[in-house]
N, C-alpha and C positions, 0 to 999 in steps of 0.2 A: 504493500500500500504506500502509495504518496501523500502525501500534509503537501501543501500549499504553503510556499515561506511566508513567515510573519514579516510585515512591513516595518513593525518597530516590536523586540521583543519586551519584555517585561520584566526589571531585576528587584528581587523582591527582598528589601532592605530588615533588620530588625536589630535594636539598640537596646539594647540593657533590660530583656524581657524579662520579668520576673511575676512564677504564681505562685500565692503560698495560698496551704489551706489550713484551716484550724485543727489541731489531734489534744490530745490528753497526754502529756510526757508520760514516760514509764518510769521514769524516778521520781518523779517531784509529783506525779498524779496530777498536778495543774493544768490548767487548758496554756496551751502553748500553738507554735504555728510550725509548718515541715515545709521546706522550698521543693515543689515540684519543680519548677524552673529557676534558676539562680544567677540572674546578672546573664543572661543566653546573649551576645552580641556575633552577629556571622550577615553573610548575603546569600541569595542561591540568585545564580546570573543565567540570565537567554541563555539560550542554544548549547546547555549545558545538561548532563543528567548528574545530578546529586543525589546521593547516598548515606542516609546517616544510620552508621552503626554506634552500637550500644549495649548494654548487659540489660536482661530485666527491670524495669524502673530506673532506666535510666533519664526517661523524661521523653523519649523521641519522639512518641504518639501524641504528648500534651506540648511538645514544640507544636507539631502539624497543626493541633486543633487549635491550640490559637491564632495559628496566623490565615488557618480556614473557615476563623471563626463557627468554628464548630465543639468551642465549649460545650456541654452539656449539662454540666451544674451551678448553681449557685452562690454552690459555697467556695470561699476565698477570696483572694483579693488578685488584680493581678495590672501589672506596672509595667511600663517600657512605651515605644514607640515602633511603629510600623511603617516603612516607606516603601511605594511603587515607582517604578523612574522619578525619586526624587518630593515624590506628594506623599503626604502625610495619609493613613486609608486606616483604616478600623477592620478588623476580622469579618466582620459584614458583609463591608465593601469589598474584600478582596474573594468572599464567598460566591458574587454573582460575575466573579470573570472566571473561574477556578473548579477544575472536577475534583471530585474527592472520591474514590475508593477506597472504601473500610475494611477492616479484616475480617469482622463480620459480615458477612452476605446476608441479605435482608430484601431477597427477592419473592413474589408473591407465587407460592409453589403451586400450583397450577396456569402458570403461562409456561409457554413453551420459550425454548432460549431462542428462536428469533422473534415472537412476540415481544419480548421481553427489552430484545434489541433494537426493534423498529418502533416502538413505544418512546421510547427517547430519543428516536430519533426524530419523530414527529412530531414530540411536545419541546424540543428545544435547539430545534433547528428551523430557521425562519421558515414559513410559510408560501415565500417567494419561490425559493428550491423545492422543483416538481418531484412527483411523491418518485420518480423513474431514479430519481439521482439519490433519492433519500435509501431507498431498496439496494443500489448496485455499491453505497458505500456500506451497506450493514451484510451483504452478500460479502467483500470484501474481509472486511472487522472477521466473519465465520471463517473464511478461508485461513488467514493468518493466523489467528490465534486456535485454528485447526479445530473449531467447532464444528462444521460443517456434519460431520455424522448425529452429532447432538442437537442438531440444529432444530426439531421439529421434535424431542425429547419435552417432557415438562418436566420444570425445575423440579417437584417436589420437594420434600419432608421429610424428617422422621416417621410420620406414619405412611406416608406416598411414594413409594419408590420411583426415582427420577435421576436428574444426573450424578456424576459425581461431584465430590469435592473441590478436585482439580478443575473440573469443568464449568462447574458454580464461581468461581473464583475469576477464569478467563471471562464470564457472560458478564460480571460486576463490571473489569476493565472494561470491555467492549460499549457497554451503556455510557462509561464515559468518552472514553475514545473519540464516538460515533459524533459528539458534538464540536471537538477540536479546539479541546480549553486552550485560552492562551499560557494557563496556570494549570498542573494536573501534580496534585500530592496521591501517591498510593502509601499504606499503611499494609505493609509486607506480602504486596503481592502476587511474591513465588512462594508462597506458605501451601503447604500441600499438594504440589506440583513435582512431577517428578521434573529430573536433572535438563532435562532437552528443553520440554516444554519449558521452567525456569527461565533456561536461557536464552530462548523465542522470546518469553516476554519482557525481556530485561533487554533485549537489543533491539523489538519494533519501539521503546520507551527511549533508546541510544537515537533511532533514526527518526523520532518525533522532538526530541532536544535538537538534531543537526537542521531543523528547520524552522527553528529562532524561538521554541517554545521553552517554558520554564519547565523543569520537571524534575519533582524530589519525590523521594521514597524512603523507606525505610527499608532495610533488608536485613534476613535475618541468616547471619553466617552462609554468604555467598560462595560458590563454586569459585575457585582462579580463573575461570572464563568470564566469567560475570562482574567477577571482579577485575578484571582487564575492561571491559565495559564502561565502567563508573569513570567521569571525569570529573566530579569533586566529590571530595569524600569529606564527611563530617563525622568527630568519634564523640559521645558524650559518658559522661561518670557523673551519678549522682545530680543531677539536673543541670550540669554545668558542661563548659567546653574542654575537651581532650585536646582536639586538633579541627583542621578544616581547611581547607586546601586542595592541593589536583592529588587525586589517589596516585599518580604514579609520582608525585612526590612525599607520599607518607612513609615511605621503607625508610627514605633518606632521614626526613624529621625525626623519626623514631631510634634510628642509629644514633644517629648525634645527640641523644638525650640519656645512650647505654642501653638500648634494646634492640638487637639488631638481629633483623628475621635470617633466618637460614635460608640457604638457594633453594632451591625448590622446594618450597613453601611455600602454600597459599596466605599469602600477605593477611586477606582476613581472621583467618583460622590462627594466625600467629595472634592478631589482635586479640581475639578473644581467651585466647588459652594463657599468653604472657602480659598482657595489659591488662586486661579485663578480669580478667580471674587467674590467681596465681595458688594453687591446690599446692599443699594443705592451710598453708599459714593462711588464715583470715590479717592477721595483723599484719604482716610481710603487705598481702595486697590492698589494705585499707591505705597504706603508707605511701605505696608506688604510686598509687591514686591520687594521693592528696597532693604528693609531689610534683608530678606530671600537672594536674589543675593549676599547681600555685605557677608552676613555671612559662605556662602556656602562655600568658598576658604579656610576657618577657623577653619571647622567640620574634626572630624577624618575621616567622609567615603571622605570629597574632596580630605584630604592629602593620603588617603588610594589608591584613583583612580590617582592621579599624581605619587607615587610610582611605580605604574602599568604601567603607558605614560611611563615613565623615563625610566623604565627596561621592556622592551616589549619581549616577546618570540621572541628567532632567530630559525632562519632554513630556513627561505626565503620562497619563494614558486618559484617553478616550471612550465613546459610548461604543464604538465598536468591540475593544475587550471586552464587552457586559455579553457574556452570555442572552442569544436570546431565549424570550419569554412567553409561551402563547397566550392567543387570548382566552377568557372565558369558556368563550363558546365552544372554542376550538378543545381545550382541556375536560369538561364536559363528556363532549362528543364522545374523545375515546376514552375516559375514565368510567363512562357509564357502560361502556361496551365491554371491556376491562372487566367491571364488577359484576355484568352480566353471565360472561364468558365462565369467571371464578364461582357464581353460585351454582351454576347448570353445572360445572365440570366436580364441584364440591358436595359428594352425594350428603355426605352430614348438613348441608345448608339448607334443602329443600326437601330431599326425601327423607329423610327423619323427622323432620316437622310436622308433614303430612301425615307419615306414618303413625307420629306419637298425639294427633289428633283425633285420627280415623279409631286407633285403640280407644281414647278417653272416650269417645260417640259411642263407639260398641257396649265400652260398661256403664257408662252412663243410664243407656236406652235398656241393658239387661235391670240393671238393681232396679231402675226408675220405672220401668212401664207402666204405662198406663197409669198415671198414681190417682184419676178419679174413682177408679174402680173401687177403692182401697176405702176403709173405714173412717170418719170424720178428721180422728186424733190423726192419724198416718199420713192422710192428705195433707195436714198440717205441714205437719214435722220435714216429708219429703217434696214438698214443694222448696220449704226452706231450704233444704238442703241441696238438689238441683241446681236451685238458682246461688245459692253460695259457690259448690263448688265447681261447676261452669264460669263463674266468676276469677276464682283463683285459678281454674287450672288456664285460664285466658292469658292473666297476667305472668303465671311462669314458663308457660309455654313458648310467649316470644321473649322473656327477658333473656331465658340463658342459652339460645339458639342466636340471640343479638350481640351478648356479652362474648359466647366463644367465637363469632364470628369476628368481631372486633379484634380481639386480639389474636387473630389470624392475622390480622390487617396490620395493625399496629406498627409493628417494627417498619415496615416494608412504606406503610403512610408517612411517617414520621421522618424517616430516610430520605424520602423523594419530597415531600412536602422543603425538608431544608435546602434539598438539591436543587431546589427553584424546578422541577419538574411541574408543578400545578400546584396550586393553594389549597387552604384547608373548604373555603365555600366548594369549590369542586367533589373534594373527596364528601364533603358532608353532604350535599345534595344529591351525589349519585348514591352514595348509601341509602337517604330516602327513597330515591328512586325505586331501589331493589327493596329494601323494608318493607314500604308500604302496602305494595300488590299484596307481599304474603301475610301483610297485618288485616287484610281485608278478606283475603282467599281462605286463611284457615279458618278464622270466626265464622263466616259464615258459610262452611261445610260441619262446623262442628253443631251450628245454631238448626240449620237445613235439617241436621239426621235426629238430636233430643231436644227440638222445641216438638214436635208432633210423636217421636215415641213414647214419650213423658207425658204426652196430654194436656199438655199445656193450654190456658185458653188460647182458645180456635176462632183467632178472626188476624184476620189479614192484617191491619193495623197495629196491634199490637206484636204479634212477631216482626214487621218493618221495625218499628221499636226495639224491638228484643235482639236484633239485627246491628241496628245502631249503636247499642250499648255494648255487645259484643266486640265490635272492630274497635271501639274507644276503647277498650280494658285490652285489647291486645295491641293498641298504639300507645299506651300506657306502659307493658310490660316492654315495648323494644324501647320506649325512651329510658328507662328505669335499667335497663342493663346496658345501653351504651355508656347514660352518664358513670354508672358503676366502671365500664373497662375504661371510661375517659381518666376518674381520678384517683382509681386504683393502678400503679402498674406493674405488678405481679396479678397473676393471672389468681394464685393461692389467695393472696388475700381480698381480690372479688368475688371468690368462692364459695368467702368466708360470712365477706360482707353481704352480699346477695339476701338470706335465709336471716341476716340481722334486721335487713332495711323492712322486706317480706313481710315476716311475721307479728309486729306490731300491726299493720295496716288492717290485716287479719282480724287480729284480736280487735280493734276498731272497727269491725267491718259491721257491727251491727246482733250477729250468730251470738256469738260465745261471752258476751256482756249488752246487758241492756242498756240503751244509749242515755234514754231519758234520767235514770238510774245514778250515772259516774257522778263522781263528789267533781265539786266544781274546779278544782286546782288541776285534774288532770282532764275533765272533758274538752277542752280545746284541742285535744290531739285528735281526735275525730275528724277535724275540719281538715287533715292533712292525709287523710286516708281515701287513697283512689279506691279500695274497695268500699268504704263506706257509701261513696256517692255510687258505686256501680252495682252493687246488690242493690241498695235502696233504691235505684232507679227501674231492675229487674222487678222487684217486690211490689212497688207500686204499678207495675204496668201488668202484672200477674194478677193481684190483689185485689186492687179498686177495683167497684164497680160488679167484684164475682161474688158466685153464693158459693161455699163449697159444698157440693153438697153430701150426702151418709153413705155413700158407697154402692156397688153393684148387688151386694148381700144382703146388708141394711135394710131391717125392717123400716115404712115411713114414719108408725109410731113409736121407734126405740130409736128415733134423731131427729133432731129440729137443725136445716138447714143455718149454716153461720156465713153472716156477710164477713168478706175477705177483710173489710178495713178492721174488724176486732184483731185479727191478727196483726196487720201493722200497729194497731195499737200496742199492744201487748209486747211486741219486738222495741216497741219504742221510738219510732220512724215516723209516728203521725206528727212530731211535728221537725220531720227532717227537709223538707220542702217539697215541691212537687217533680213529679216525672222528669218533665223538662229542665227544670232548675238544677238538680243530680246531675241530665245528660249534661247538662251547659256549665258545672262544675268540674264535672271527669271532661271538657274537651278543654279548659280553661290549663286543668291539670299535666293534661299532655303535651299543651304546648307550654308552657313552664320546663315540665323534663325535657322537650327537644330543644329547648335553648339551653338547658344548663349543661347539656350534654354536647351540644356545639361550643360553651364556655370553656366544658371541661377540654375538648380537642382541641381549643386554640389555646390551653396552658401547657398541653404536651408540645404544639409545637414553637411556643416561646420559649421551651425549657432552657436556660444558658442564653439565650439573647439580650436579657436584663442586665446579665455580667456587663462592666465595664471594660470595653475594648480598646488596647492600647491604640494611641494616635501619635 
């Protein structure tokens, strides 16, 4: 593949970076602070591939994310300055010119890897470029990075068998690739790659540098092929700088300071095994470490590289680096198709719904039949009950087939949401999109099979009712489990939470305590119960106006007919408001959850944006 020379590349400056976050010393117990990053000063220059090696915690990954603005917490503080040719830019701004590949893959496992490919390609690649050229460069991206047999593969899951690892990993790069950041950080993207492939991908990332772009990575203990590859190398220890400079000058620096790699040696491999960890002595390597650090500020290539900080290339950069951005409409389009694609192909989305419907209808209809038939008391009691739990089984039906869907999505939204692939209005609108239909489709297949095997009053009108308050309690139950996967995020602790939020609404619902009854300090919690207003909305539209009458057996002088409103009496509902006022509470209700649940998705995807980004 060919790149297109950049017209003016990009060097992307950083001055005295420093992040701390707050810990608890293990001597003093006190709250203190740990430098992730420590005084970081270096450049990564055009038409260059840079490489930064490092031990475990040495800080490489939270270099990256600051300067891709791609913090993701909150916590700490974090200091220093950030220049682009010369302009002062915030991790933000250098986000919407700049790809980012993470070492986690966070792709949605039911696309297939050129879905996957041509998704990016279309959502941030101008609109100008015909869809012909947008195909023959993602055709391309498969052939090199030797996708091409996985190419029509779905990503998959732990529970979906799909590509592999290696392959998962190449389809990440290619998503970036495919837009031709002028800025492209990867985060150890030959990590589960055997040796070949590796070094495919470490030399189309050589021949994407030789065409004036930026490109830094992380690697983790490179092949000497690979490492032959790399023309600036950067080494970190403990959040701070080792060295940084052209790798094929780092044998030399390291000589000159008494460490001097053997011939045929893989230079990296030296790194890590004689700098970086020096077995057994812990102390021995804490020392060589600290010394190497203190001395780095000292060496001609440190003074060589702050000469460079200090006078940084001007010219600025332009609205043409900004990655483009689609529009709406355009985002939309294919995100709904997207989620379409993912529920038809995700049998747990749609056929277990149905499925775990069609069973509650079957038992329902067997305990319930007929319940006029049935002796005055019984009529009672299984009417109540019906309409109870028709009610509940509404609301848990779609909350935790919306919660597990959610965090299907999750990762994979969150990821693309920051990648400026499309915004959160998109993803949350096309989620409706798909919600709704099934918030409407199962209520009333479930309403369809036990409003008439149950014997429920028989008039057209009041099942349309019966109808309407169904689909409200199952748009109720998917608002109620997104906002749960919004601001829960472990999937364990919405699990948790779920059957917490539930089961008070329950006990409020009208059944299991008499409403009129509650001591006044806690009956206000009623008014927060979507099943209170949706039973009671079922009860009265059941109730009013009916006689129950003694049953199929029943003598007519051993029962006197009873009008339905004694029982809403009695339940304590007479004076809960009317039919409509219920319906027009439970839809007031709903739309409250689907905005706190769009609240809750626009805090996942601020997470770390509030951080203060160096300037």
């Amino acid at each position: 593949m060919h790149h297109a020379k950049l017209t003016e590349g990009l060097q992307l400056v950083f001055h005295n970076l420093t992040y701390r976050v707050p810990i608890i010393d293990p001597a003093t117990k006190k709250p203190a602070t740990k430098a992730i990053l420590d005084g970081v000063t270096g450049v990564f220059q055009p038409g260059r591939l840079t490489a930064i090696l490092g031990s475990s915690g040495a800080g490489k990954t939270s270099l990256m994310n600051v300067m891709a603005g791609e913090l993701t917490s909150n916590v700490g503080t974090l200091t220093g300055e950030l220049l682009v040719n010369g302009r002062s830019a915030a991790g933000h701004e250098i986000r919407k010119m700049a790809g980012y590949v993470h070492q986690e893959d966070t792709i949605l496992h039911t696309m297939t890897v050129r879905e996957a490919i041509m998704l990016s390609a279309r959502l941030r690649t101008p609109s100008t470029v015909p869809l012909d050229i947008k195909r023959e460069r993602v055709n391309n991206l498969l052939s090199f990075l030797h996708l091409n047999k996985a190419a029509d593969t779905i990503v998959g899951n732990e529970r979906v068998k799909g590509i592999s690892g290696g392959e998962r990993k190449r389809t990440c790069i290619a998503m970036e690739l495919v837009t031709s950041p002028a800025i492209l950080f990867l985060d150890e993207p030959t990590s589960g790659l055997d040796t070949f492939t590796a070094y495919t991908v470490v030399y189309y990332l050589k021949q994407l540098a030789r065409a004036g772009y930026t490109v830094v990575t992380t690697l983790h203990q490179p092949s000497s092929e690979i490492f032959h590859l790399i023309d600036d190398l950067m080494l970190m220890a403990e959040g701070r700088m080792l060295y940084m400079g052209s790798a094929e000058h780092s044998v030399d620096y390291f000589a000159s300071q008494g460490y001097v790699c053997p011939e045929r040696t893989n230079p990296a491999d030296y790194f890590f095994m004689s700098i970086f960890h020096t077995a057994p002595s812990i102390r021995t390597r804490s020392e060589r470490t600290e010394r190497l650090l203190e001395v780095w500020p000292t060496t001609p290539e440190g003074s060589a590289i702050r000469e460079i900080v200090e006078k940084p290339r001007s010219g600025g950069f332009s609205a043409e680096n900004r990655r483009y951005r689609s529009a709406f409409t355009e985002q939309f389009s294919l995100i709904l198709r997207r989620t379409a694609r993912h529920a038809f192909r995700d049998k747990m989305f749609i056929g277990m719904r149905l499925v775990q419907i069609l069973l509650f209808a079957v038992l329902f209809s067997i305990i319930y039949w007929q319940i006029p038939d049935r002796d005055q008391s019984s009529q009672i009691q299984d009417r109540v009950g019906i309409l109870f739990f028709s009610a509940a089984c509404l609301i848990t039906a779609s909350s935790m087939p919306a919660l597990m869907m959610f965090y299907s999505e999750r990762s994979t939204f969150t990821r693309e949401s920051r990648s400026g692939m499309y915004g959160l209005s998109t993803f949350f609108f096309t989620k409706l999109s798909i919600e709704l239909p099934l918030c409407i489709i199962t209520p009333l297949l479930l309403s369809s099979v036990i409003y008439w095997t149950t014997g429920m009053n028989q008039d057209a009108g009041r099942f349309f009712v019966y109808c309407v308050v169904a689909t409200l309690l199952s748009v109720a139950g998917m608002g109620l489990g997104l906002v749960t996967g919004a601001f829960f995020p472990e999937l364990s602790e919405a699990l948790v939470a779920i059957p917490v939020i539930i089961m008070p609404t329950m006990v409020f619902s009208g059944v299991f305590v008499n409403l009129a009854g509650l001591p006044a300090w806690i009956s206000w919690f009623k008014w927060s119960s979507m099943m209170m207003y949706g039973f009671g909305a079922l009860l009265k539209n059941e109730l009013e106006g009916t006689t129950i009458g003694c049953g199929k057996d029943v003598l007519a002088d051993e029962c006197t007919p009873m009008p339905g409103e004694v029982s809403i009496s009695n339940l304590g509902f007479e004076g809960q408001g009317t039919v409509w006022v219920n319906i027009s509470a439970l839809a007031m209700g709903c739309v409250i959850l689907t905005a706190f649940s769009y609240y809750g998705m626009w805090r996942v995807t601020r997470a770390g944006r509030g951080k203060r980004q160096p300037r």
